[in-house]
N, C-alpha and C positions, 0 to 999 in steps of 0.2 A: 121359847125365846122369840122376842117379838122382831121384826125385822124393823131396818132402820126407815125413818122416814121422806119421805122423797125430798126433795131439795126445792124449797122452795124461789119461784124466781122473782126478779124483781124486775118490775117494769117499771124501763126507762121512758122520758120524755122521749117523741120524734128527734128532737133537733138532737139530743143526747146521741139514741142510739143509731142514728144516721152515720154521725162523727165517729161511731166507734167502729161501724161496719167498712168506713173510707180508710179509717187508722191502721186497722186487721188490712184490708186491701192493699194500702202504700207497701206494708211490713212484707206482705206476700211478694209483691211486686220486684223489691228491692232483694229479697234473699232469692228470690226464686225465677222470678220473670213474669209476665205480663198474662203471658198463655197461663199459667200456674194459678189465675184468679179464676176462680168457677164459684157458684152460686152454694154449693155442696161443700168448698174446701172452705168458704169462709165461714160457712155456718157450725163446720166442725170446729174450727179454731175458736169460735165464741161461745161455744156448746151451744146453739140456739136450732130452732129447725129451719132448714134450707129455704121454708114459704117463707117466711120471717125478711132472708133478704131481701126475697124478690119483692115482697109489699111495697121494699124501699125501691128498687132498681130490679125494674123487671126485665131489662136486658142489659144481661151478662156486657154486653158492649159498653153499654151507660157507664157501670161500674169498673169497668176497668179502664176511662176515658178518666173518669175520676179519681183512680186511685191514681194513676199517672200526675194527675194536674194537682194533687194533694202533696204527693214526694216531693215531685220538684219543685212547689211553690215552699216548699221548709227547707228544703236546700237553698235556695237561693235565700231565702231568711237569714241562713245560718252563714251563708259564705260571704253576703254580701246585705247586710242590714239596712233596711230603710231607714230609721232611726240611727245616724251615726254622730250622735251628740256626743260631743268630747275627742274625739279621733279628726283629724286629717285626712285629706282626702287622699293622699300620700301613704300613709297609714291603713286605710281601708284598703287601696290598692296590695297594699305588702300583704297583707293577712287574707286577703281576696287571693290572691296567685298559691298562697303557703295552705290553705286549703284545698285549691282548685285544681292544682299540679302534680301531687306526691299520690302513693300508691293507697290511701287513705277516700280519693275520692274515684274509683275505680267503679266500685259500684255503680253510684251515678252513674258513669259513664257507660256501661252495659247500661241501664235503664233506658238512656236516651237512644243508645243505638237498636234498643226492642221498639223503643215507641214510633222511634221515625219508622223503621223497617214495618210494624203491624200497620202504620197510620195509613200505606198505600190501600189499604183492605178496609180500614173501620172509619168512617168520615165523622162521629165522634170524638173519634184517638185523636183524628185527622188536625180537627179543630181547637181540642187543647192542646197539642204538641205548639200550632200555632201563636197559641195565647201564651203558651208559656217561652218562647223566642225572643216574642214580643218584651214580656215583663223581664225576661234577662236585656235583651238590651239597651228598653228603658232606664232600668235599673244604674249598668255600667257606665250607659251616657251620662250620666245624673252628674255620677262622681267624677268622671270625666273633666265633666261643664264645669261644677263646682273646683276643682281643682285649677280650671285657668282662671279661673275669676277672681281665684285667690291668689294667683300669683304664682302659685306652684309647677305647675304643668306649662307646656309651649306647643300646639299645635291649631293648624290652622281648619281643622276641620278633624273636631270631637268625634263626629258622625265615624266617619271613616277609618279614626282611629280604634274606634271601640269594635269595630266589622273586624277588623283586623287583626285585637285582640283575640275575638273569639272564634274566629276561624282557624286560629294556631292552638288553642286549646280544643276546639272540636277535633284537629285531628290526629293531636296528641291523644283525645279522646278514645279517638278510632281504632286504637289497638289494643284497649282492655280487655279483651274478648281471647289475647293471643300474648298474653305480658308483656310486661311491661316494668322486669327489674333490671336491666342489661342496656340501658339508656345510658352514654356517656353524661358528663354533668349539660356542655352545652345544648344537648337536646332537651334534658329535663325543664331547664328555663329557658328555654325556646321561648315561651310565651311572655316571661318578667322581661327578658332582652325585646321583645316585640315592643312591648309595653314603653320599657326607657326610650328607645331612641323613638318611639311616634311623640312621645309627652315630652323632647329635652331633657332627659333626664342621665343623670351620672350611670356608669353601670354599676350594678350592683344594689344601687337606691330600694330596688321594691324586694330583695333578697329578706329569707325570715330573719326577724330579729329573738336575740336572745329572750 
């Protein structure tokens, strides 16, 4: 009986198998934590051999600077679209908070709170945590700005309101590590209540809709 044949592999482009080794790393990052990325765990998870990573990112640090700034630059995709062609800026905000709020984005928020906590140690981590602040606040000012332009929103300083948004969501944030099902309703949208009364807005306005 002959035995079976080895398995052949297929060799991907650089830029391919780069993307898939940051994919495997976010995946890791997100179920498991930051420390949980090592050069050996990813190569298992891709069946590939551990030198193969390193070719790509030869310190362990690199790579898990990156899978960091890969996670959460697809969250903020997901939560809060650059491309909001067809929706309101009213609308982006509602569906921005009903993602950002509920027990659904908890993960995230452990992520964030590995990255800030390793980032005093890895000046890598350090520097994409920082780019990724940045691109979330960009981001919220945008639709912010866009919303008073159009008429919708009322304050006098976009800047300050969006600080203000995400500092009530950071520290809503803050307690994923310790639950977070036993939140009366008013704490839960702590952050949509922030949001109305900085932007004029009715209460209830940025609440999910059906």
């Amino acid at each position: 009986m002959s035995s079976p044949a080895p398995r052949k592999r297929t060799r991907k482009p650089p830029a391919a198998r780069r993307a898939e080794i940051v994919a495997a790393s976010a995946a890791v990052a997100l179920a498991d934590g930051l420390e949980c990325i090592t050069l050996r765990r990813i190569a298992d998870d891709l069946g590939v051999r551990p030198g193969l990573i390193g070719h790509y990112f030869p310190s362990v640090e690199e790579l898990v600077a990156e899978a960091f700034g890969s996670a959460a630059r697809a969250e903020l995709d997901t939560l809060l679209p650059a491309d909001r062609t067809g929706t309101t800026p009213t609308e982006a905000l509602g569906r921005f908070f009903a993602r950002a709020t509920g027990p659904a984005y908890d993960g995230v928020s452990r992520l964030w709170i590995n990255a800030r906590h390793l980032s005093r140690y890895h000046p890598a981590l350090r520097a994409r945590v920082g780019d990724q602040e940045a691109a979330w606040r960009e981001r919220l000012e945008s639709v912010i700005r866009e919303g008073v332009a159009q008429g919708e929103f009322r304050t006098d300083d976009p800047y300050v309101t969006m600080i203000q948004i995400l500092v009530v969501i950071d520290g809503l944030g803050a307690h994923a590590n310790t639950g977070t099902g036993d939140r009366p309703e008013a704490v839960t949208r702590m952050a949509q209540a922030t949001a109305e009364h900085g932007l004029g807005l009715a209460p209830g306005t940025l609440d999910p809709r059906p």
